[in-house]
C-alpha positions, 0 to 999 in steps of 0.5 A: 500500500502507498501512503495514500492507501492506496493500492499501487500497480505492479508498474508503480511498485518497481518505479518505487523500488527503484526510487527507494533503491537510487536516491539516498540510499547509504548502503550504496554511497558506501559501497561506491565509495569503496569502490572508488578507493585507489587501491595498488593491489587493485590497480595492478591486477593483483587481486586473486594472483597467488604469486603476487601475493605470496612475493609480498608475504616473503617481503614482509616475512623477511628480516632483511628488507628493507622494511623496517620491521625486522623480525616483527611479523614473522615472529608474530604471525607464528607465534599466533599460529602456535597458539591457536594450534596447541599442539604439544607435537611441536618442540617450539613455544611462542615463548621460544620464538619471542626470546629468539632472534630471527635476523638471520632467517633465510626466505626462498620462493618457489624452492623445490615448488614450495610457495615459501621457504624460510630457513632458521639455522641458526635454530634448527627450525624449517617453515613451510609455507602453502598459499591458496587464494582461490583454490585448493591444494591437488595431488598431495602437494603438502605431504610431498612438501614436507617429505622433501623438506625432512629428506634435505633438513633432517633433525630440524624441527619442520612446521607447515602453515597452510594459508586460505582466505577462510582458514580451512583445514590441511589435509596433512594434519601436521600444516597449521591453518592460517586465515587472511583475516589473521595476516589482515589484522597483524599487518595493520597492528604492525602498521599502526604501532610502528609508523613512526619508523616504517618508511611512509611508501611501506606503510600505504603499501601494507595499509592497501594490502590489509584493504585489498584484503578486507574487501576480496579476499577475507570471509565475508569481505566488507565488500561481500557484507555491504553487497548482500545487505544491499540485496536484501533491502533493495531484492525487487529493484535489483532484479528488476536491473537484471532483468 
């Protein structure tokens, strides 16, 4: 029924749809403007490319770039992985890993086709790192990973972490499940309590790295939330669009 009490026509209830839909509607100024945000990642076709993304990983994981992090995020992000896990299987604590230097890790791409590499001698301790962004592990390609692994590094303590946009399980239990949320939200952290050293072009780097994140890839996305809040309010405008 309008405000008049009237009852209104097909025609006139799609023509108030839409209205309801294009004028003032917030929930898609919102998403305009996110849209309309410059974003590096975006603009350089990075988005769902698993190479570009582990290529930064690396950088941030290692030490002795230039970023000025040090040790900062590789330290944190396994300390976080080692917490969530609570698995006694594995002979090295967070308190390990916060009393340990890690200045001299070394970081390979593409080793023996593993995504990451990182190689601590100086503890004895080898991570693997396997990154999936849009899709899933094949042909028991983590077991063989950590067999080569053990076969080149033998008595050193060997960790997998499996990296998914949703944190889902490996199927070798001995990988350690890490969610983009969670590199999102230790990226940011990093960037806001160490931006009066970190250089300002590796600070926007890191911010529009967490934003591309946040609205492509991460469970239910920002982007993802605002459009299905968007269809659930405005479902007869919007088909009526599609069709």
């Amino acid at each position: 029924m309008s405000q008049t009490g009237k009852s209104l026509t097909s025609t006139e209830r799609d023509m108030e749809a839409l209205e309801v839909f294009v004028v003032g509607n917030p929930d898609l100024e919102q998403l305009e403007a996110l849209l309309d945000q410059f974003n590096i990642f975006e603009a350089i076709g990075a988005v769902r490319q698993e190479l570009r993304h582990s290529d930064f990983l690396a950088f941030l994981l290692n030490p002795q770039q230039n970023h000025r992090l040090g040790d900062a995020f590789v330290k944190r992000l396994l300390q976080k992985a080692l917490i969530a896990a609570q698995s006694a299987s594995i002979p090295v604590s967070p308190i390990d890993l916060d009393v340990w230097s890690l200045d001299e890790l070394v970081i390979q791409r593409e080793w023996q086709n593993i995504d990451i590499m990182i190689l601590d001698e100086a503890h004895s301790l080898a991570i693997i790192i396997e990154n999936k962004i849009s899709g899933g592990e094949h042909s028991g390609q983590l077991k063989r990973y950590r067999h080569t692994v053990e076969q080149h590094y033998p008595d050193w303590c060997i960790i997998g972490l499996y990296f998914t946009p949703d944190g889902d399980p490996a199927s070798d239990d001995s990988y350690l499940p890490i969610g983009y949320d969670l590199v999102a939200e230790l990226v940011d952290r990093l960037a806001e309590s160490r931006a009066s050293t970190l250089g300002p072009d590796v600070r926007t780097l890191m911010i529009h790295y967490t934003q591309m994140l946040r609205r492509h890839i991460v469970a239910q996305s920002e982007i993802a939330e605002l459009c299905q809040r968007i269809y659930h309010k405005h479902q007869r405008a919007l088909d009526l669009i599609y069709e």
